[in-house]
C-alpha positions in Angstrom: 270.4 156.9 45.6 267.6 156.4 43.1 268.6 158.7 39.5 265.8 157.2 37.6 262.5 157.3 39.8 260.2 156.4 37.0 261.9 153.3 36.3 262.5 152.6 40.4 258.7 153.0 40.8 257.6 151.3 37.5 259.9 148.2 38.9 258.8 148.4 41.8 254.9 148.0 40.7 255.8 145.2 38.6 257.3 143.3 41.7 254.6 143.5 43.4 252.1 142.5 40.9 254.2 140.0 39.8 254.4 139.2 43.4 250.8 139.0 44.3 250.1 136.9 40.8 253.0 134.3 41.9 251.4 134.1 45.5 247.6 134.2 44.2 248.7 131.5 41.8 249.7 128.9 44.6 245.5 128.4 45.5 245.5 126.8 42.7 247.2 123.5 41.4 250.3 123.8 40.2 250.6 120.3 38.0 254.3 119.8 36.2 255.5 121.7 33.0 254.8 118.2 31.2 250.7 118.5 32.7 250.1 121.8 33.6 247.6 122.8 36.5 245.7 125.9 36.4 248.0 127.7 38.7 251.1 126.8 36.5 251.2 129.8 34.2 249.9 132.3 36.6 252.9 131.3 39.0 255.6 132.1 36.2 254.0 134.3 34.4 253.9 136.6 38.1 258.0 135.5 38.6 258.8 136.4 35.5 257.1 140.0 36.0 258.4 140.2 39.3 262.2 139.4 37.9 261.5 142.1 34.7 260.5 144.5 37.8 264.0 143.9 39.9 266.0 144.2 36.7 264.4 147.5 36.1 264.2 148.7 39.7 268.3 147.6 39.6 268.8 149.3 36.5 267.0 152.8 38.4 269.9 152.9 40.8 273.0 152.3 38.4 275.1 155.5 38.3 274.7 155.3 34.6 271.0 155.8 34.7 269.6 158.6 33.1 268.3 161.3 35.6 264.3 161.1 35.4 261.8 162.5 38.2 258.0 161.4 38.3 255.8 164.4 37.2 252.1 164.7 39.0 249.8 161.7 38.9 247.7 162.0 36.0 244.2 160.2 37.3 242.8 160.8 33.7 244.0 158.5 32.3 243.7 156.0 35.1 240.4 156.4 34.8 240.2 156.2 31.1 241.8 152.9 31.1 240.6 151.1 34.1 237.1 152.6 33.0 237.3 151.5 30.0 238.1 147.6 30.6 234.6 147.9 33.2 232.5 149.0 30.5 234.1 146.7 28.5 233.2 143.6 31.1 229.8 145.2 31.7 228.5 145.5 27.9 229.9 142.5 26.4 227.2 140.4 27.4 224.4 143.4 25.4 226.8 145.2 23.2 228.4 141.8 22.1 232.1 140.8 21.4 232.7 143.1 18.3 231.2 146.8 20.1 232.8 145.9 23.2 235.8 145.6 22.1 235.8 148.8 19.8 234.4 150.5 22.4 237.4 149.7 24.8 240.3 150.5 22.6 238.6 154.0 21.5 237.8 155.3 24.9 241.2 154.2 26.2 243.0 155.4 23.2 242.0 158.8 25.1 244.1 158.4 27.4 247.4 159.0 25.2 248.6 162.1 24.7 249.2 161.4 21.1 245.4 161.0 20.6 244.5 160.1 16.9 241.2 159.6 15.9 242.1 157.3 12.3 244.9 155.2 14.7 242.6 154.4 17.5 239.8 153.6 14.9 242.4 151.0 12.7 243.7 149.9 16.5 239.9 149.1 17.6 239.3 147.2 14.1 242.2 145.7 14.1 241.6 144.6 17.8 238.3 143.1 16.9 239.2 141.0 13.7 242.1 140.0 16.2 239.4 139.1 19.1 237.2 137.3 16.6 240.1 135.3 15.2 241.9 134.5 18.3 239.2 133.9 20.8 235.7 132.9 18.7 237.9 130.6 16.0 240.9 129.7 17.6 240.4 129.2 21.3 236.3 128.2 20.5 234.6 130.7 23.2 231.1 131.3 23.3 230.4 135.4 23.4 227.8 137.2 21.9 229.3 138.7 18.6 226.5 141.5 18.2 224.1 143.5 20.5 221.7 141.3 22.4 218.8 143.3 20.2 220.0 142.0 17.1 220.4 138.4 17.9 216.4 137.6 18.6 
């Protein structure tokens, strides 16, 4: 008997994208934990996800769960955030790293119900300082930092 079905079905998503990560993961070379492949992390980092799904699909059918049902499937807001990472991936190359971003966390920041407009603009500076410090200084990537018009 399932008493929690948002945690059953919540677990049961992250099995099998943890699942499919682990699998898709074993194209690539696996290597050792002392020289790591490229499929390496991918491989644990889908078990891991998988395991985090069974111990909250488990925890869905203890008698001590709390009693939860899954209300109607809000498309909204998949829409707002899978739309959102797309724009994201097709204006970073003319928009450049810093708008992108922004752009990203304020348009999926739409998708809460506790829509604020000062938290999702801190959360989308934030976000970039954190993109520019993480990716451009500390991991080195090459991405265009401004709109295309303003680099020529």
């Amino acid at each position: 008997m399932i008493k929690n079905r948002q945690d059953f079905w919540s677990g049961a998503m992250f099995i099998a994208l943890g699942g499919g990560f682990a699998v898709q993961a074993t194209q690539y070379s696996m290597g050792s934990a002392a020289r790591m492949g490229p499929g390496y992390f991918p491989f644990w980092l889908g078990i891991v996800l998988a395991l985090m799904g069974a111990t909250v699909l488990m925890s869905a059918l203890s008698k001590r769960a709390q009693t939860t049902t899954v209300s109607r499937y809000d498309f909204r807001i998949l829409f707002l955030v899978v739309g959102s990472v797309m724009l994201y991936g097709l204006t970073l190359r003319y928009l450049g790293l810093y708008l992108s971003v922004f752009l990203l966390v304020l348009i999926s920041s739409f998708a809460s119900h506790e829509f604020n407009w000062k938290v999702a603009i801190a959360n989308g500076l934030f976000l970039v300082a954190f993109s520019y410090v993480a990716f451009i200084r500390g991991l080195g990537l090459i991405f265009p930092l401004w709109p295309s018009v303003l680099s020529n």
